[in-house]
N, C-alpha and C positions, 0 to 999 in steps of 0.2 A: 728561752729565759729559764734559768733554772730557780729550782724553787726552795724554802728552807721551810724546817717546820718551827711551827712558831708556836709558842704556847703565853696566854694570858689569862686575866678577868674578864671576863664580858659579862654586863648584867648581872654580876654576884656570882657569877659559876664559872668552872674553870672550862676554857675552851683550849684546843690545839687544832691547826690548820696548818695546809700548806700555802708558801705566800712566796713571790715569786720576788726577785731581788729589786727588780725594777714595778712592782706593780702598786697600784695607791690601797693603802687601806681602805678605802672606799671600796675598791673593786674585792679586796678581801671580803670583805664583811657580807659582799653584797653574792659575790659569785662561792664565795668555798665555804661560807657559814649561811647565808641563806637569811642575812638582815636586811630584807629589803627597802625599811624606813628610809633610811638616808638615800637623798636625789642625788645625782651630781645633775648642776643644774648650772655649773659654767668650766667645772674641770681648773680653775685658780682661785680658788679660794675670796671670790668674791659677792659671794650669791648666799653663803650661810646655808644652803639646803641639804648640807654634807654636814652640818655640826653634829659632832659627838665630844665626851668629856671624857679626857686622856690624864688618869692620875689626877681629877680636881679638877680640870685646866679645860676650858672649850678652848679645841679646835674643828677646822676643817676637815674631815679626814680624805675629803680630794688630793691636799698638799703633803699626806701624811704619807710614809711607802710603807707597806706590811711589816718587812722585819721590825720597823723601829715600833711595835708592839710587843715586840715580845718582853715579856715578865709585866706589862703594864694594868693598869685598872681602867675599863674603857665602858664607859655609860652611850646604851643606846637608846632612840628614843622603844625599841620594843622592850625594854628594861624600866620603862615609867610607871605603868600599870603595876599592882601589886596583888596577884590572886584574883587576878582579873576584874578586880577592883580600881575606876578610874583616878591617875595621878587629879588632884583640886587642880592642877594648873589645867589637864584633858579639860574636865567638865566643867571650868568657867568660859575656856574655848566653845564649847557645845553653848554654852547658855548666852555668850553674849555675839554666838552668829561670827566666832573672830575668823574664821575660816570660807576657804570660796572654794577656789579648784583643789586645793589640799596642797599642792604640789610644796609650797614651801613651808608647811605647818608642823612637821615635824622637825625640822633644824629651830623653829621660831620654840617651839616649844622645850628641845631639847638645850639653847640658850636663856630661854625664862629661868627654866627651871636651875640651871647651872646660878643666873643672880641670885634667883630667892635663897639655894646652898648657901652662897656667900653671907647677901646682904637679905632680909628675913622681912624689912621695912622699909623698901626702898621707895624714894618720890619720883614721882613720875617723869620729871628728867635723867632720874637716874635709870629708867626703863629706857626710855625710848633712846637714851644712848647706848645703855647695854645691846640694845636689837640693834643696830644701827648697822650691822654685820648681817643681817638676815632682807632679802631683797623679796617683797612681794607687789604683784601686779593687781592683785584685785581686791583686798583688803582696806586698804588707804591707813592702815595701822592704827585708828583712833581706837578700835574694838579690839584690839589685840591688846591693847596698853590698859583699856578696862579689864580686861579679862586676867590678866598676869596684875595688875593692883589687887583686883577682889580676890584671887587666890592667895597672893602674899597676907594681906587680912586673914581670910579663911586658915593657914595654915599659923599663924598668929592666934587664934583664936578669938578673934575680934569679929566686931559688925560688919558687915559687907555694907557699901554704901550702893542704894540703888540709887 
Protein backbone atom coordinates (compact mmCIF):
# COMPACT_ATOMS: atom_id res chain seq x y z
CA UNK A 1 0.00 0.00 0.00
CA UNK A 2 1.71 2.99 -0.61
CA UNK A 3 1.65 5.80 1.47
CA UNK A 4 1.26 9.87 1.08
CA UNK A 5 2.16 12.43 3.52
CA UNK A 6 -0.59 14.21 4.87
CA UNK A 7 -0.61 17.17 6.72
CA UNK A 8 -3.57 18.77 8.93
CA UNK A 9 -5.18 20.20 12.26
CA UNK A 10 -5.50 17.97 14.92
CA UNK A 11 -6.60 19.32 18.28
CA UNK A 12 -5.39 22.94 17.36
CA UNK A 13 -1.86 21.88 16.22
CA UNK A 14 -0.59 21.12 13.11
CA UNK A 15 0.21 17.44 12.64
CA UNK A 16 1.83 15.56 9.33
CA UNK A 17 1.69 11.71 8.93
CA UNK A 18 2.06 9.20 6.74
CA UNK A 19 -1.23 7.64 5.50
CA UNK A 20 -1.60 5.12 3.26
CA UNK A 21 -4.02 5.46 0.17
CA UNK A 22 -6.28 2.79 1.10
CA UNK A 23 -6.11 2.97 5.02
CA UNK A 24 -9.12 4.66 7.40
CA UNK A 25 -8.30 7.63 9.30
CA UNK A 26 -9.12 5.72 12.15
CA UNK A 27 -6.33 3.61 11.61
CA UNK A 28 -4.24 6.94 11.00
CA UNK A 29 -4.95 8.56 13.93
CA UNK A 30 -4.65 5.52 15.87
CA UNK A 31 -1.34 3.79 14.41
CA UNK A 32 0.91 6.75 12.96
CA UNK A 33 -0.24 9.63 15.35
CA UNK A 34 -0.73 7.59 18.36
CA UNK A 35 -4.66 8.81 19.23
CA UNK A 36 -5.77 6.15 20.78
CA UNK A 37 -9.36 7.42 21.98
CA UNK A 38 -11.29 6.46 18.95
CA UNK A 39 -12.49 2.57 19.03
CA UNK A 40 -13.36 1.12 15.77
CA UNK A 41 -15.97 -0.73 17.34
CA UNK A 42 -17.78 -2.04 13.94
CA UNK A 43 -15.37 -0.83 11.08
CA UNK A 44 -18.96 0.79 9.11
CA UNK A 45 -19.78 3.46 10.53
CA UNK A 46 -22.42 2.18 12.67
CA UNK A 47 -21.47 2.08 16.23
CA UNK A 48 -20.34 5.90 16.56
CA UNK A 49 -17.14 4.77 18.70
CA UNK A 50 -14.79 6.17 15.81
CA UNK A 51 -16.65 9.71 15.90
CA UNK A 52 -14.40 12.64 15.37
CA UNK A 53 -15.16 16.39 13.94
CA UNK A 54 -13.93 16.82 10.46
CA UNK A 55 -14.03 20.72 9.58
CA UNK A 56 -17.23 21.28 12.10
CA UNK A 57 -18.81 18.08 10.87
CA UNK A 58 -19.09 14.64 13.14
CA UNK A 59 -18.15 11.93 11.39
CA UNK A 60 -17.02 8.34 11.60
CA UNK A 61 -13.43 8.24 11.06
CA UNK A 62 -13.81 4.33 10.29
CA UNK A 63 -15.55 5.50 6.95
CA UNK A 64 -13.04 8.29 6.46
CA UNK A 65 -9.61 7.16 4.43
CA UNK A 66 -6.37 9.12 5.64
CA UNK A 67 -5.68 11.22 2.45
CA UNK A 68 -9.09 12.80 2.60
CA UNK A 69 -7.50 14.64 5.67
CA UNK A 70 -5.34 16.39 4.45
CA UNK A 71 -5.35 20.32 4.82
CA UNK A 72 -8.65 19.53 7.32
CA UNK A 73 -9.60 20.59 11.08
CA UNK A 74 -10.09 17.30 12.94
CA UNK A 75 -11.33 17.39 16.80
CA UNK A 76 -10.33 14.35 18.77
CA UNK A 77 -11.71 13.31 21.69
CA UNK A 78 -7.87 13.70 23.27
CA UNK A 79 -8.41 17.42 22.10
CA UNK A 80 -11.47 17.96 24.89
CA UNK A 81 -9.42 18.42 27.78
CA UNK A 82 -7.96 21.80 27.96
CA UNK A 83 -4.53 22.12 30.16
CA UNK A 84 -5.53 19.15 31.55
CA UNK A 85 -8.34 20.79 32.77
CA UNK A 86 -11.77 18.44 32.22
CA UNK A 87 -13.98 19.42 29.07
CA UNK A 88 -18.01 20.28 31.48
CA UNK A 89 -19.36 17.60 29.09
CA UNK A 90 -15.77 14.88 30.86
CA UNK A 91 -17.01 15.85 34.24
CA UNK A 92 -20.84 15.60 34.20
CA UNK A 93 -20.00 12.06 32.48
CA UNK A 94 -17.93 11.45 35.91
CA UNK A 95 -20.60 12.91 38.14
CA UNK A 96 -23.71 11.42 36.72
CA UNK A 97 -21.90 7.63 36.56
CA UNK A 98 -22.87 8.00 32.36
CA UNK A 99 -20.10 5.59 31.59
CA UNK A 100 -19.62 1.57 32.33
CA UNK A 101 -16.78 -0.19 30.25
CA UNK A 102 -15.69 3.05 28.60
CA UNK A 103 -15.55 1.52 25.36
CA UNK A 104 -18.09 3.78 23.55
CA UNK A 105 -17.68 6.99 25.67
CA UNK A 106 -15.38 8.73 23.83
CA UNK A 107 -17.34 8.80 20.35
CA UNK A 108 -20.53 9.61 22.92
CA UNK A 109 -18.73 12.34 24.05
CA UNK A 110 -16.87 13.55 21.21
CA UNK A 111 -20.76 13.75 19.42
CA UNK A 112 -22.28 15.71 22.62
CA UNK A 113 -19.87 17.83 22.46
CA UNK A 114 -20.00 18.46 18.48
CA UNK A 115 -24.21 19.27 19.55
CA UNK A 116 -23.51 21.57 22.20
CA UNK A 117 -20.80 23.58 19.33
CA UNK A 118 -23.93 23.74 17.29
CA UNK A 119 -26.86 23.87 19.44
CA UNK A 120 -25.80 25.52 23.10
CA UNK A 121 -29.68 24.58 24.57
CA UNK A 122 -30.62 21.79 23.17
CA UNK A 123 -34.03 19.61 24.71
CA UNK A 124 -33.58 16.39 25.40
CA UNK A 125 -35.13 15.10 22.09
CA UNK A 126 -32.82 16.96 20.50
CA UNK A 127 -29.93 14.90 22.48
CA UNK A 128 -30.98 11.61 22.36
CA UNK A 129 -31.45 12.10 18.58
CA UNK A 130 -28.09 13.61 18.20
CA UNK A 131 -26.61 10.37 20.01
CA UNK A 132 -28.71 8.15 18.24
CA UNK A 133 -25.38 7.32 16.10
CA UNK A 134 -23.43 6.26 19.05
CA UNK A 135 -24.23 2.55 20.08
CA UNK A 136 -23.71 1.62 23.79
CA UNK A 137 -24.27 -1.84 25.69
CA UNK A 138 -24.28 -0.97 29.30
CA UNK A 139 -25.25 2.54 29.90
CA UNK A 140 -29.14 2.34 28.88
CA UNK A 141 -28.37 6.26 27.81
CA UNK A 142 -30.78 7.90 30.39
CA UNK A 143 -27.35 9.02 32.25
CA UNK A 144 -25.66 9.96 29.35
CA UNK A 145 -28.57 12.32 28.21
CA UNK A 146 -28.44 13.87 32.03
CA UNK A 147 -25.11 14.35 31.79
CA UNK A 148 -24.77 16.14 28.25
CA UNK A 149 -28.19 18.44 29.48
CA UNK A 150 -26.44 19.59 32.75
CA UNK A 151 -23.17 20.30 30.77
CA UNK A 152 -25.10 22.15 28.09
CA UNK A 153 -26.53 24.25 31.21
CA UNK A 154 -23.15 24.46 32.87
CA UNK A 155 -21.60 25.86 29.80
CA UNK A 156 -24.77 28.14 29.42
CA UNK A 157 -24.01 29.46 32.66
CA UNK A 158 -27.27 28.43 34.09
CA UNK A 159 -28.56 26.09 37.15
CA UNK A 160 -27.72 22.57 36.67
CA UNK A 161 -30.99 20.82 37.64
CA UNK A 162 -30.48 18.11 40.11
Amino acid sequence: MSKLRITAWINGEPAEFLGGTRQSLLDALRDELHLTGSKEGCGTGDCGACSIVVDGRLVCACLMLAPEAQGRRIETIEGMAVDGAMHPLQRQFLEHAALQCGFCTPGLLVAAKALLDRNPDPTETEVRYWLAGNLCRCTGYDKVVRAVMDAAAELRGTEVAR
